[in-house]
C-alpha positions in Angstrom: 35.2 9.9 -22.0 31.5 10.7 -21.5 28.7 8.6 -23.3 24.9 8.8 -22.4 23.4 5.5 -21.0 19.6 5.1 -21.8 17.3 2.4 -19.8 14.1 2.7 -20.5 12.0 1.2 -20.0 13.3 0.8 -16.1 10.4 -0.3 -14.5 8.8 -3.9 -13.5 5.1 -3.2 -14.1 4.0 -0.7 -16.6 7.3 0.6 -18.1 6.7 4.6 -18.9 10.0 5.9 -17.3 13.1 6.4 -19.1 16.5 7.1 -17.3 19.0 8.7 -19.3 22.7 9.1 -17.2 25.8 11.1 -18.6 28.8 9.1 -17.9 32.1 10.1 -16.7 34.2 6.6 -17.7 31.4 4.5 -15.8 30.3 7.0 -12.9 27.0 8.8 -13.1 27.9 12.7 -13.4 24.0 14.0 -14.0 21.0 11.8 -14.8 17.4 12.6 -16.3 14.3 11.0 -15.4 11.4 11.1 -18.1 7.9 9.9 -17.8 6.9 8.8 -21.5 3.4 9.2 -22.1 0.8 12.0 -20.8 -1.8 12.2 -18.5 -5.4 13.6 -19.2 -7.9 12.5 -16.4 -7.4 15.9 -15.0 -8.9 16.8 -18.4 -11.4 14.7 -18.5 -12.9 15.7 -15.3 -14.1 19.3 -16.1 -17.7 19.6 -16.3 -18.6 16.6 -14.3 -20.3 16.0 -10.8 -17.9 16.1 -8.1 -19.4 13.0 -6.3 -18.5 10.9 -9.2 -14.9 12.3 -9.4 -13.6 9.6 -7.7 -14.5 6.3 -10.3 -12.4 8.5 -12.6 -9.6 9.6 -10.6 -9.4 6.0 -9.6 -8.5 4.5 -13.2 -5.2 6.9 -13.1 -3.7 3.9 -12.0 -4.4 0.1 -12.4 -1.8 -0.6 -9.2 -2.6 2.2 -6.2 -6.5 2.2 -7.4 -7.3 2.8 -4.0 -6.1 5.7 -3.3 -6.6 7.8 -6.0 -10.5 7.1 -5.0 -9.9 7.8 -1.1 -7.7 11.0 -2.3 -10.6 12.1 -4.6 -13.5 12.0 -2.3 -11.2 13.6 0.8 -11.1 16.6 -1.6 -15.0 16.7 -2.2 -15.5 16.5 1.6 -12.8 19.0 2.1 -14.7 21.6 -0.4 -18.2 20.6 0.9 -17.5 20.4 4.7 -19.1 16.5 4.5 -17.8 15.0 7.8 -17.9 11.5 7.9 -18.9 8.9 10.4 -16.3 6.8 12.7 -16.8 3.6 10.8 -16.6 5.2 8.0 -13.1 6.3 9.3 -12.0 3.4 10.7 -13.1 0.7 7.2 -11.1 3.9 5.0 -8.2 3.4 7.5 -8.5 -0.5 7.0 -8.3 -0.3 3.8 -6.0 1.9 2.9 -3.8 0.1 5.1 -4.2 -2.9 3.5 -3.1 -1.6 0.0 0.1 -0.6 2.0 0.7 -4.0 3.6 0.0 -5.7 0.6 2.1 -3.4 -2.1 5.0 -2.8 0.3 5.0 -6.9 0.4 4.5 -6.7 -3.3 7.1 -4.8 -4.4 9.7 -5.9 -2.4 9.8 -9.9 -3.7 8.2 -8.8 -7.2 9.8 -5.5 -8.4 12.9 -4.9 -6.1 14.1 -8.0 -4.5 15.4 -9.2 -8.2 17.8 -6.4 -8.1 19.8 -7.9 -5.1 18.8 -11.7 -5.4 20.3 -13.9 -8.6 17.6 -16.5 -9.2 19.5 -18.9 -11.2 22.1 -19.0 -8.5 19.7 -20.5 -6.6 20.4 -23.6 -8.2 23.5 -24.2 -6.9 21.9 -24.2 -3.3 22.3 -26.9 -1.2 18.1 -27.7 0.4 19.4 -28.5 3.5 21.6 -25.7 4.3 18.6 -23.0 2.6 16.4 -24.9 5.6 19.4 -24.6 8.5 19.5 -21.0 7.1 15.6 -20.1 6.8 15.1 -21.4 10.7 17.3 -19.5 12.0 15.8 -16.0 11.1 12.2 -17.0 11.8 9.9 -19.5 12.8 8.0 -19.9 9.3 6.5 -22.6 9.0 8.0 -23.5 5.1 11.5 -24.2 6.0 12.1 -27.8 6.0 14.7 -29.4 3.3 12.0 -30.4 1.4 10.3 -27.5 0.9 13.4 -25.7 -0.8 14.4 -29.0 -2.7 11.0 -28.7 -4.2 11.2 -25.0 -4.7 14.6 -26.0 -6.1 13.4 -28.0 -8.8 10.4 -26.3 -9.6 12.9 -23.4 -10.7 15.6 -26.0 -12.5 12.3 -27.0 -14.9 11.8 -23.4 -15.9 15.9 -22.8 -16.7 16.2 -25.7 -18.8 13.2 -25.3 -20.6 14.1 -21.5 -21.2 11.0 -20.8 -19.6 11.9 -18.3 -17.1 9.1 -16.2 -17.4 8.4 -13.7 -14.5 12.2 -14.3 -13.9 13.0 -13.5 -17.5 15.4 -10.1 -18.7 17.7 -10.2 -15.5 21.3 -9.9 -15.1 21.5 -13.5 -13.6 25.4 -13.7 -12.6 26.3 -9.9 -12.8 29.1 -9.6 -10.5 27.4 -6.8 -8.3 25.4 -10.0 -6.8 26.6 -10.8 -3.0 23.6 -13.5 -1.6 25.3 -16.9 -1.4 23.3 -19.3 -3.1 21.2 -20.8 -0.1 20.0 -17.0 0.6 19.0 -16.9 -3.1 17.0 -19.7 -3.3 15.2 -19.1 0.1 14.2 -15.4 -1.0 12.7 -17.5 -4.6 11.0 -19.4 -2.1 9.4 -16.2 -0.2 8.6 -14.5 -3.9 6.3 -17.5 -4.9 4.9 -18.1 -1.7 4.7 -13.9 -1.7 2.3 -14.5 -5.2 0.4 -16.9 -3.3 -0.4 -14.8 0.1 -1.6 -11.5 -1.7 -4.5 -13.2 -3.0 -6.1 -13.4 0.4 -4.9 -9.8 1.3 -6.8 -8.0 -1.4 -10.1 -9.6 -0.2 -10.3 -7.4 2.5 -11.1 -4.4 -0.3 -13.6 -6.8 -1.6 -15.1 -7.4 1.6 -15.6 -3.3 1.9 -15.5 -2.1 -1.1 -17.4 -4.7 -3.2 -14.3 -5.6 -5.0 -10.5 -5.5 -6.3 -9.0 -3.4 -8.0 -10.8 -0.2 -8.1 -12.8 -0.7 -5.0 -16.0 1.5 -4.7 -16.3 5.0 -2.7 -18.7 7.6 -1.6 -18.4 10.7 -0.8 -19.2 11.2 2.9 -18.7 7.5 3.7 -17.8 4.6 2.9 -20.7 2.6 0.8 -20.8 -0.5 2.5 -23.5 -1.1 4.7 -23.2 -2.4 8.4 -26.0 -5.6 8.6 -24.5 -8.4 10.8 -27.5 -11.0 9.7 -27.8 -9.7 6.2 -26.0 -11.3 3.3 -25.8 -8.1 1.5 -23.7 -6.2 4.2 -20.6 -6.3 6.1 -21.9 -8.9 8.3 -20.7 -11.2 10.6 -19.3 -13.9 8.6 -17.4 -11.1 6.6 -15.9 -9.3 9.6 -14.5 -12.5 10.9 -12.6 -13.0 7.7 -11.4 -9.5 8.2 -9.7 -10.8 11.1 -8.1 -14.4 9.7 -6.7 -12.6 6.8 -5.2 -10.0 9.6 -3.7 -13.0 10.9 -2.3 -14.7 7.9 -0.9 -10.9 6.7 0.6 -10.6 10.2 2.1 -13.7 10.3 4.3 -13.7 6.7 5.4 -9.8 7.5 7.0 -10.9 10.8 8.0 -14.4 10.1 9.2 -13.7 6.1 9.5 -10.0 4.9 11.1 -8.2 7.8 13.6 -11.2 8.4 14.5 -11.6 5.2 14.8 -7.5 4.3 17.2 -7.6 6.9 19.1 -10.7 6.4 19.5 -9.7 2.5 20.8 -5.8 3.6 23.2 -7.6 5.6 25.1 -8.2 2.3 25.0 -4.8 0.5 25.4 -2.4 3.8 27.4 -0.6 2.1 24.7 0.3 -0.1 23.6 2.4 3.2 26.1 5.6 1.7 24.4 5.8 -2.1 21.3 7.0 -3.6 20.3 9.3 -0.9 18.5 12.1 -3.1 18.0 15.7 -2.5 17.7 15.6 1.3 14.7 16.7 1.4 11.5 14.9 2.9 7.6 15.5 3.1 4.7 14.0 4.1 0.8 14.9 4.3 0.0 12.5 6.8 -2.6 9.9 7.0 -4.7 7.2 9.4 -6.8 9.9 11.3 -8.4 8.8 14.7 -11.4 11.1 14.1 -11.4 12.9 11.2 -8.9 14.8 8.4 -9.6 18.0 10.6 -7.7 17.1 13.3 -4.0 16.0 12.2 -2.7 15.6 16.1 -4.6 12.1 15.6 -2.9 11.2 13.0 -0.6 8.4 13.0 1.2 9.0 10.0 1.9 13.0 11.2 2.5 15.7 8.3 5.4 18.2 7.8 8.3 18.8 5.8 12.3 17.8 6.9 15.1 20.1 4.9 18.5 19.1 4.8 18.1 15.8 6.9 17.4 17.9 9.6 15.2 16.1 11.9 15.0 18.2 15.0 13.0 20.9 12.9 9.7 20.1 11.1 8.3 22.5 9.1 4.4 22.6 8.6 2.6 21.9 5.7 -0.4 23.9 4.1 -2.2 22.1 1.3 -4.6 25.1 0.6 -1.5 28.0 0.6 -0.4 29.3 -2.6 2.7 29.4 -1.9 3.5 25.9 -0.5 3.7 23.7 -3.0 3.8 24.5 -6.4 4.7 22.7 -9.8 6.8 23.5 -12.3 6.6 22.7 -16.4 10.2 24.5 -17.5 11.2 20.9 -18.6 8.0 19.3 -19.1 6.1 19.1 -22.3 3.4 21.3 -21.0 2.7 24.7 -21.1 1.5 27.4 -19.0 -0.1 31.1 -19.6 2.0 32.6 -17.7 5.0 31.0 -19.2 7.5 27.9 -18.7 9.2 29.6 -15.9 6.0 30.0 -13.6 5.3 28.0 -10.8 1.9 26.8 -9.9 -0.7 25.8 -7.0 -2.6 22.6 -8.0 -5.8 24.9 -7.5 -5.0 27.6 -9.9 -3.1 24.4 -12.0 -3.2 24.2 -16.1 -3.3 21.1 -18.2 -1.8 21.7 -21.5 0.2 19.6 -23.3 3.2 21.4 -25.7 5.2 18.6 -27.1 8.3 19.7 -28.6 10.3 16.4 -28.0 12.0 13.9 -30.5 9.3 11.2 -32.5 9.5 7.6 -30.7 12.3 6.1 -31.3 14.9 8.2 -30.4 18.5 8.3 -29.2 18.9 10.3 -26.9 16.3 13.1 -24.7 17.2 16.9 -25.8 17.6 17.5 -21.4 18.4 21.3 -22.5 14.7 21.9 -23.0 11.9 19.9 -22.3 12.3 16.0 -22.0 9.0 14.1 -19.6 5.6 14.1 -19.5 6.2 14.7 -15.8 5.4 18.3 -14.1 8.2 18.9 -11.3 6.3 19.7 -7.4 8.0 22.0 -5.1 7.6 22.6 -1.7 8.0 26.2 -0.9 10.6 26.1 -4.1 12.2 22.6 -2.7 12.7 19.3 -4.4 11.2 16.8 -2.0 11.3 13.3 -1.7 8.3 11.3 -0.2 7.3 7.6 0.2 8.4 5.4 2.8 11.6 6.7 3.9 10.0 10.4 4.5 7.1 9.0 6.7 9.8 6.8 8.9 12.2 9.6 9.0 9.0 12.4 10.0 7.4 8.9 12.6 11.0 8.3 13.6 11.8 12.7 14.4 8.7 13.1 15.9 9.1 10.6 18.7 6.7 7.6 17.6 7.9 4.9 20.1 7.5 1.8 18.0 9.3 3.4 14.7 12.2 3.9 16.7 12.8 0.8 18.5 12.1 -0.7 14.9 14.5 1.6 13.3 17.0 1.0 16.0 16.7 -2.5 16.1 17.2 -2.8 12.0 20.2 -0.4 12.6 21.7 -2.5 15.2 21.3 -6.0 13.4 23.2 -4.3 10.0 25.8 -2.3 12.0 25.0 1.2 10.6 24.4 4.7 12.0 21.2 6.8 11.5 23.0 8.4 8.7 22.4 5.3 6.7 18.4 5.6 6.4 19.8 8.8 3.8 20.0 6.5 1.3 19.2 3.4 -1.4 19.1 0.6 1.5 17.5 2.8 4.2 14.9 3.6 1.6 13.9 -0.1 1.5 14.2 -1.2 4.9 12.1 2.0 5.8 9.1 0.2 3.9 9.5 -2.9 5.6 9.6 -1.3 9.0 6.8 1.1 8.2 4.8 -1.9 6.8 4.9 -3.7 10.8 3.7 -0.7 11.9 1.2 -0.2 10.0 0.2 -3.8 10.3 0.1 -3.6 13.7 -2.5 -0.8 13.9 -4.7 -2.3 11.7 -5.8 -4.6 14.7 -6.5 -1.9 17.0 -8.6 -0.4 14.1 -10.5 -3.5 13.6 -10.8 -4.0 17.3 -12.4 -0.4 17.1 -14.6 -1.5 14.2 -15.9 -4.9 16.0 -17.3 -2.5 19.5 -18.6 0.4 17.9 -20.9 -2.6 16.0 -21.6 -4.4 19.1 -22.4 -1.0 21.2 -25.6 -0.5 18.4 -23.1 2.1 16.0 -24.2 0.9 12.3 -23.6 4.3 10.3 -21.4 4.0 7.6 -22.4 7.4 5.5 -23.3 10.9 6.4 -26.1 12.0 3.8 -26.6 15.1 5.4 -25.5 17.4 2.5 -25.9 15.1 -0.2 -28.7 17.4 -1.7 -26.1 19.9 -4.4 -28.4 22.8 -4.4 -27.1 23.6 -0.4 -23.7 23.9 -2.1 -21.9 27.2 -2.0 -21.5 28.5 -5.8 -18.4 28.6 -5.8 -15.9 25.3 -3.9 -12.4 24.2 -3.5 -11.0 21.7 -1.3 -7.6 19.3 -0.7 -8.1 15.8 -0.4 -5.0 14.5 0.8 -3.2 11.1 1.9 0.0 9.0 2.3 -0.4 6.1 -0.4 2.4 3.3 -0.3 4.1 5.3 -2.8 4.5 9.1 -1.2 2.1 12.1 -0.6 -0.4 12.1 -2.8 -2.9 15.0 -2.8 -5.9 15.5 -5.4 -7.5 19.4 -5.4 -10.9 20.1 -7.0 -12.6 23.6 -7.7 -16.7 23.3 -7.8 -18.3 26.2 -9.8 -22.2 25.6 -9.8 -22.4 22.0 -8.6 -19.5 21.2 -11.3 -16.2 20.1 -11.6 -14.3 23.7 -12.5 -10.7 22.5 -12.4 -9.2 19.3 -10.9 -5.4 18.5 -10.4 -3.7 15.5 -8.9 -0.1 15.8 -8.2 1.2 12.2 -7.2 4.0 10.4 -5.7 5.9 9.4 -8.7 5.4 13.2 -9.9 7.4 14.4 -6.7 9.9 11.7 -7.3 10.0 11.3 -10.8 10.0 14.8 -11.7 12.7 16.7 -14.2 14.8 19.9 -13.3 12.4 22.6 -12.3 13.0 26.1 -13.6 16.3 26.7 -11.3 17.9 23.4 -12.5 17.4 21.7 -9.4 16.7 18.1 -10.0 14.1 15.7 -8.8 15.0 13.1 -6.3 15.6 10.2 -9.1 18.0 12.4 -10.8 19.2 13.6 -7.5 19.8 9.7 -6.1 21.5 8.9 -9.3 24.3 11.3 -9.5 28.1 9.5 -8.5 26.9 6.0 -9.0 29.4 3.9 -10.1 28.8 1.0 -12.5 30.6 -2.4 -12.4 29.2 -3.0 -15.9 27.4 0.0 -17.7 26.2 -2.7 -20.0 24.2 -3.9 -17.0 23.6 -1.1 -15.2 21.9 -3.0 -11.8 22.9 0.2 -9.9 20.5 2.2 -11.9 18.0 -0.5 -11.1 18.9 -0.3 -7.3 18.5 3.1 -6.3 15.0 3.9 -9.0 13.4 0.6 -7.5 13.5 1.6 -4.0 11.3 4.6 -4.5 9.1 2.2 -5.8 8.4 3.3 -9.1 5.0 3.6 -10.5 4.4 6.2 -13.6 0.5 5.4 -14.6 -0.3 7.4 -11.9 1.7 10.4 -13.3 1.1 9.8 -17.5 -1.4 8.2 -19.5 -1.8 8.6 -23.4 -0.1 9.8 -26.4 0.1 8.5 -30.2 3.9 7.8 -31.2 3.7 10.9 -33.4 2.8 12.7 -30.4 -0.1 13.5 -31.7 -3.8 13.5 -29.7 -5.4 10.4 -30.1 -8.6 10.2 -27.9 -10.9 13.1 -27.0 -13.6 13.1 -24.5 -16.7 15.2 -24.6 -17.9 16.1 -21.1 -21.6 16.7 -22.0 
């Protein structure tokens, strides 16, 4: 018999995304990903100055605020020709590395761990044994019988008292759990102490950027100045907390995250042969040596891998018409040139045509439109990106450190190469990207440090600041691999003014629905022949959508329940 299953909301921060799968007894035949509310900033940008794009690109998102600010002012400097200094290079680098380290870290104890570890198992756990376990994948520090016995009862006070709180709303004893209790209670353990550890990681935005979230920008730099006596600046004092914090984030991913992503997969291998997707990976690439010009310096590099073939990759263009398009044919948008067109974020259209059911509703009408959610292509291909695509492109094009990490992980769990195609190699690939890119961020800082001591102070290029040596007419790419997948923001500048502005984001290459040739979105795609132990509980939905890491602000914003408009913003 087939029934429709409906979770939504199914993620762990902001909620927006609605899964709806057509079951075949209790196996997944098709599924349908729907982003609930709408997006307008690329509205609300018309009109304005293109330097202060960024502050409101930035508020897409209240989680990767970041990066929506770095992606913003890339595209200005991309338009303009601004060039920007090496520090300015090296503290972007910095700190969009340390939005990876710490959301990777983040995600994995707070939004996806949950999925795999039963926390009032944990209960049962015998201390000592948690300890004799914990000590034997690392040498953290936190592993003594008293530590976990104290973790232990912390927890017991919140179950009794029905007080669960950040633990609240999970299947706690579904029988698709496999962690013996003592591995349960230790990964509890690592999720507090995990709540505790970020705090110090995000000062390191705060330290360049003047704070956290939504750090500050500027186009052609960075805007903190270089003053090692002044207490206004990045001065001494600051840049040697730079590096203690380096040490403390170094020192929880090797000793606590990768040891435990392993030991945990050890228990679900077989979760290495479901949820792979459409196959299909891309990346723009990020961390430049010198500057965005010059991709050979990257170390994330950028291309495009079809049909898990990784001895070919195929280049990407950002500015090419025909590269990557996106799609509305099942979106509640509409184009001039009709639902079936596809097109380039620089020739893009922001207009909403709802035609779905008023909130609540049963079931999504999938035959017609059903998500606030455009669909990308790549040269007419669904593509995946995030973590998985940037190991898989690091890991094909020869980087010597992703593949002694991705053959170590292999070799611990006892799987082939083929098992990175899927819901567990999704998630180790974040942890194993994470080291790497922790392990750069020292060199980079090292960089930082001599350039200061050999006299270099320049943090900003001012050099075209003035707007009347602008051309009349602008367009530019401002690109970059956030924690969550390629993201690329693309401005046109008519007469020293924002003309048209489209971001297409991670979430929206992921998330997407069926484009105009029915081809579905890597969700969707990942979803399809799951089988559920419980469709009452459907964890395995939860699985495979949480290790794209989720995150649908940055691809809707705002509508009334009605659907109607409910704010509008004069650009004056």
């Amino acid at each position: 018999m087939s029934t429709r299953l409906v979770v939504d909301p199914i993620t762990r921060i902001e909620g927006h995304l609605r899964i709806e799968a057509q079951l075949d007894g209790s196996t997944i035949r098709d599924a349908y990903s729907s982003g609930t509310m709408v997006r307008g900033l690329e509205i609300i940008l018309r009109g304005r100055d293109p330097r202060d794009a960024w502050a409101f690109a930035q508020r897409i998102c209240g989680v990767c605020t970041l990066v929506h600010g770095i992606a913003s002012v890339r595209a200005v400097e991309d338009a303009l020709d601004y060039k920007v200094p090496p520090n300015a290079q090296i503290i972007r680098n910095l700190m969009i590395a340390a939005q990876y380290v710490h959301d990777h870290v983040m995600h994995f104890y707070h939004l996806h761990a949950l999925d795999w570890v039963d926390v009032v198992s944990a209960l049962k756990a015998d201390a000592a044994a948690t300890a004799s376990l914990a000590q034997s994948l690392s040498s953290h520090p936190r592993s003594s019988p008293g530590y976990f016995r104290d973790v232990q009862a912390k927890l017991k006070t919140f179950v009794e008292q029905g007080q669960l709180g950040i633990f609240a709303g999970g299947y706690w004893g579904h029988s698709a759990y496999r962690l013996p209790p003592e591995a349960n209670l230790m990964a509890v353990a690592h999720y507090l102490e995990a709540l505790e550890w970020q705090r110090d990681v995000v000062s390191l935005h705060a330290v360049f950027g003047g704070k956290n979230p939504h750090p500050n920008f500027l186009v052609g730099g960075v805007p903190s100045p270089i003053d090692l006596n002044s207490d206004s600046a990045i001065n001494a004092e600051r840049l040697a907390k730079v590096g203690e914090v380096l040490d403390q984030m170094q020192a929880f991913v090797d000793q606590v995250y990768v040891p435990d992503t392993l030991a945990i997969a050890g228990f679900y291998k077989d979760w290495a042969t479901r949820g792979e997707g459409v196959g299909n990976f891309l990346t723009y690439g990020d961390f430049p040596a010198k500057g965005m010009d010059d991709p050979d310096t990257y170390l994330i590099p950028p291309g495009a891998i079809l049909g898990r073939d990784l001895a070919h990759i195929h280049p990407v263009d950002m500015h090419a018409e025909s590269q990557i398009q996106e799609f509305v044919a099942h979106s509640w948008y509409r184009y001039g040139d009709g639902k079936e067109a596809g097109l380039h974020p620089y020739s893009g259209e922001t207009e909403l045509a709802y035609d779905g059911p008023t909130p609540p509703y049963e079931q999504l009408d999938v035959d017609k439109s059903y998500s606030w959610l455009k669909s990308p292509r790549w040269q007419g291909h669904a593509m995946e990106v995030g973590p998985l695509a940037r190991v898989l492109m690091l890991y094909a094009r020869g980087h010597e450190q992703t593949r002694e990490l991705v053959g170590f992980a292999l070799r611990t769990l006892d799987l082939p190469v083929e098992g990175l195609f899927s819901t567990l190699g999704r998630t180790a690939a974040r942890t194993l990207e994470t080291k790497v890119i922790l392990d750069a961020m020292r060199g980079w800082y090292e960089a930082l440090v001599a350039n200061i001591r050999a006299g270099d102070l320049q943090t900003h290029n001012a050099e075209l600041w003035d707007p009347d040596t602008w051309p009349a007419k602008a367009q530019g790419a401002g690109f970059m691999e956030a924690p969550r997948g390629a993201l690329g923001h693309w401005v046109v500048i008519e007469n020293g003014r924002i003309a048209n502005y489209q971001a297409v984001v991670p979430s929206t290459w992921n998330a997407g629905p069926r484009d105009a040739k029915g081809q579905p979105g890597p969700y969707e795609a990942a979803l399809a022949g799951h089988a559920l132990a419980d469709p009452d509980q459907p964890i395995e939905v939860l699985r495979t959508i949480h290790s794209f890491d989720p995150c649908i602000a940055c691809a809707v914003h705002l509508v009334g329940p009605d659907g109607a408009e409910r704010l509008r913003v004069k650009v004056r």
